[in-house]
N, C-alpha and C positions, 0 to 999 in steps of 0.2 A: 526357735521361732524364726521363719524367713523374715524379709523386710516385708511390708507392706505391696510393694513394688515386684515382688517377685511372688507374692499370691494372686496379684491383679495379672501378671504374667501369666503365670502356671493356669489360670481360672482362664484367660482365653484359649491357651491350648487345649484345656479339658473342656473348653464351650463347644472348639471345634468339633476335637473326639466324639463327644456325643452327637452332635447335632449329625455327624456323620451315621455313626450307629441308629440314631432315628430315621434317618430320610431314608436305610437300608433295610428300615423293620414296618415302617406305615406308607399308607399313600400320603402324599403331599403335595397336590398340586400345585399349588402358588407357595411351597415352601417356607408355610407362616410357619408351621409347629418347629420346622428346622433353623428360622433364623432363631425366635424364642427359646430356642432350646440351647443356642449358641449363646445368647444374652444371659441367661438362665445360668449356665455353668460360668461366666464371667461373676456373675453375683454370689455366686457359693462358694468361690474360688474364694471371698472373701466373709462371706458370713459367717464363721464361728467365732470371726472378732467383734464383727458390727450386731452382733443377735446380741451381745456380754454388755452393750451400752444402752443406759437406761434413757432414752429421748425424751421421754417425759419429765426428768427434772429438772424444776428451773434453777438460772444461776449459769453462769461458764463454765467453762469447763468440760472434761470428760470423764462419766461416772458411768459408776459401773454396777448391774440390777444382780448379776451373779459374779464369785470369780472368777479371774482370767482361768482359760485349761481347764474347764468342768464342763458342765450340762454341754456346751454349745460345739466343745472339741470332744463327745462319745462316740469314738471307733463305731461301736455298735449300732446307732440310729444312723447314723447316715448310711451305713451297710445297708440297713431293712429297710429305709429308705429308696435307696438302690435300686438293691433288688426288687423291693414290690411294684417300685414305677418302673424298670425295666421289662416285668411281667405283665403290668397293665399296658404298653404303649400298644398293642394290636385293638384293644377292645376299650381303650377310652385316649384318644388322642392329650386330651388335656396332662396326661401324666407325661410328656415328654419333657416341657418345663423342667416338673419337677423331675425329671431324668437327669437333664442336664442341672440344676440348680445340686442335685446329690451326690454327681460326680466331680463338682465344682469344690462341695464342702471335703469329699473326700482325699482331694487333693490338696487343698488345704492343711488335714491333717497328716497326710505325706510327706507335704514339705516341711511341718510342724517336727516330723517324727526323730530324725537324726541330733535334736537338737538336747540338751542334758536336761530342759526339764522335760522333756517328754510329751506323750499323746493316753490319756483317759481310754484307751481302745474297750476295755473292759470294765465296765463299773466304775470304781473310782481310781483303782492303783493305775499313777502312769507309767509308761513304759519309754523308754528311750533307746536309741544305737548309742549312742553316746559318739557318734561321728563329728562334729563339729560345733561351736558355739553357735548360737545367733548370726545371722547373715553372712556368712563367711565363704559360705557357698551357695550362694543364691545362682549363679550362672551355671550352675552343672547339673542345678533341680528343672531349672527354667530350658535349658537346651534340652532334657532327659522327656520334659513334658511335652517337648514342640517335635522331638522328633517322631513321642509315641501319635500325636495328633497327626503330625505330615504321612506316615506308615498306614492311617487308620483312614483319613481323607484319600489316599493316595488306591488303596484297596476298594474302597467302596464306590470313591466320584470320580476318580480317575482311570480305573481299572487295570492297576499297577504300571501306568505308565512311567511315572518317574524311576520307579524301580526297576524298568528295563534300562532306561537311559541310566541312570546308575550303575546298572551293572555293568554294562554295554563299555562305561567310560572305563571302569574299574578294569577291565579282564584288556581293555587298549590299553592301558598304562601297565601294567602287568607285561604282556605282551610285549612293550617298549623294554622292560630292563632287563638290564644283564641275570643271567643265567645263574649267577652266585647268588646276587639279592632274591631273585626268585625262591632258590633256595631256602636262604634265610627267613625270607617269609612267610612260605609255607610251615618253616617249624616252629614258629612266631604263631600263624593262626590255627594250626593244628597239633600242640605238644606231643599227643597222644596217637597219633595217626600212625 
């Protein structure tokens, strides 16, 4: 399980992602459906935790209506989630929300996934990578998720502009160094070439 803090993370990057992929797939003029859709995947980024607590009962504390890692962490609903409000965003605007709130939960269960106890993806057996405990690598999920939203923003609202300036910097610094490191580099990012 990430921290708390890095699902509220990852859930803005995945508010952006979608909100991009909406404002690329519907009109939006005043760009309600597109900030909603960004709020939207903030909240799902964290709802398979907050859905598992039961608000309604009195007393302090934090209790819980199901267990942790069940109904609210299933791979599968948030897929057909997904996808169905993905398929609906042309012919009913209101599914972009819920676009972004699915890409929100799905991310969620991503960052959940590496972790040993695992993600419900199917039914009930969880499934794990078994890559790291709890919170351990919360900054490499959180970078992984900002760069796919910056890549995803950057293609649709910017129309690859950073990605020239990017590359533009890269191929000048390349250009800057010695001949050897060149070398080395190319066999660095081409093994197989």
């Amino acid at each position: 399980m990430a921290s708390s803090a890095a699902h509220r993370s990852t859930g803005w990057a995945v508010g952006v992602l979608a909100a991009a992929i909406v404002s690329a797939r519907i009109t939006d003029d005043y760009r309600v459906w597109t900030i909603l859709t960004c709020l939207a995947g903030y909240a799902g980024g964290t709802a398979p935790d907050w859905l598992e607590n039961a608000w309604w009962s009195p007393g302090p504390g934090k209790r819980l209506w199901i267990t942790h890692r069940t109904w609210t962490h299933w791979g599968l609903a948030w897929i057909a989630l997904l996808v169905t409000s993905y398929y609906n965003l042309q012919a009913q605007p209101f599914a972009a929300p819920v676009f972004g709130f699915a890409a929100g939960g799905l991310m969620h269960l991503v960052a959940d996934w590496p972790n040993p106890l695992g993600v419900p993806w199917l039914l009930t057996k969880r499934y794990s990578l078994r890559w790291w405990k709890s919170g351990r690598c919360d900054g490499l999920i959180i970078v992984c998720a900002w760069i796919a939203a910056v890549t995803v923003a950057d293609t649709t609202w910017w129309h690859d502009t950073l990605h020239l300036k990017v590359s533009v910097s890269i191929r000048e610094m390349i250009a800057s160094l010695p001949p050897s490191h060149v070398a080395m580099l190319t066999r660095w990012f081409y093994p197989f070439a």
